[in-house]
N, C-alpha and C positions, 0 to 999 in steps of 0.2 A: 406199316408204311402204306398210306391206304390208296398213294400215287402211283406206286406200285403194282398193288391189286387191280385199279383203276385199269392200265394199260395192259396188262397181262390180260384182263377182262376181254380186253377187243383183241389183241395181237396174243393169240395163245401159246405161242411160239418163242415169244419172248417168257413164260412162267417161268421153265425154270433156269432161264439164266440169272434173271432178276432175281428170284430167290437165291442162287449158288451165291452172286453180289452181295445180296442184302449180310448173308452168314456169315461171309467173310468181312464184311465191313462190322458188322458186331463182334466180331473175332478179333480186327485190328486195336492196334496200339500206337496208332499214329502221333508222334511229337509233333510232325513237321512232314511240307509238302515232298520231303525226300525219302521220308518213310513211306507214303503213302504212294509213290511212284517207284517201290520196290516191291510194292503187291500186285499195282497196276500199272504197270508199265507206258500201255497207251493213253492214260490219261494225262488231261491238259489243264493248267488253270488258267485261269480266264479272268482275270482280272479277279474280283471276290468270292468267283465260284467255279468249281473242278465241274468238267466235263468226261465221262468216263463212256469207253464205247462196249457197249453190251452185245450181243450176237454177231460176234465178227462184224461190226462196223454197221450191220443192219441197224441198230436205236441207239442213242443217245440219250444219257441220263445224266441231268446236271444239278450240281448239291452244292449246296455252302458247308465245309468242314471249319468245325471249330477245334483244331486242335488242343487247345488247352483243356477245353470240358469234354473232349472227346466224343463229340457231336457231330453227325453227317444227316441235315437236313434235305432230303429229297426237295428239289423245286421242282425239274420237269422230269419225264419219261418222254421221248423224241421218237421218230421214224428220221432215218439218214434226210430223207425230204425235207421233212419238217423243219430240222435245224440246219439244213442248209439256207432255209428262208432267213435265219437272224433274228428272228422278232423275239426270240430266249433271251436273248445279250439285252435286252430294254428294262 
């Protein structure tokens, strides 16, 4: 996930939460968005795409889950800032 790497790159803080994320999401078996709000509780979907908060609400990482092919496409890695601006939701 190379979105991942990317941000963990500059916010070294976030490594290994994003990695602890990443394992469990390759770990999961999600059907459906109620499966996958029983791993992560705090996440939100967002119209096409789940918003999931990483370091205690410090960054924001937001994915398109394809349930069916059991696919979790990273789009962004966020700073709480960052995605309070909104310009992710475009």
């Amino acid at each position: 996930m190379e979105e991942l790497e990317k941000f963990a790159e500059k916010h070294t803080d976030a490594k290994g939460r994003l990695r602890r994320w990443s394992s469990t999401v390759e770990a999961a078996e999600w059907r459906n968005p109620l499966d996958m709000k029983m791993t992560f509780r705090t996440a939100d979907v967002v119209g096409s795409q789940t918003v999931f908060n990483i370091g205690g609400n410090n960054y924001r990482l937001i994915a398109r889950v394809n349930y069916a092919l059991q696919i979790v496409r990273v789009q962004q890695v966020l700073t709480h800032a960052e995605y309070d601006k909104g310009e992710w939701k475009g």
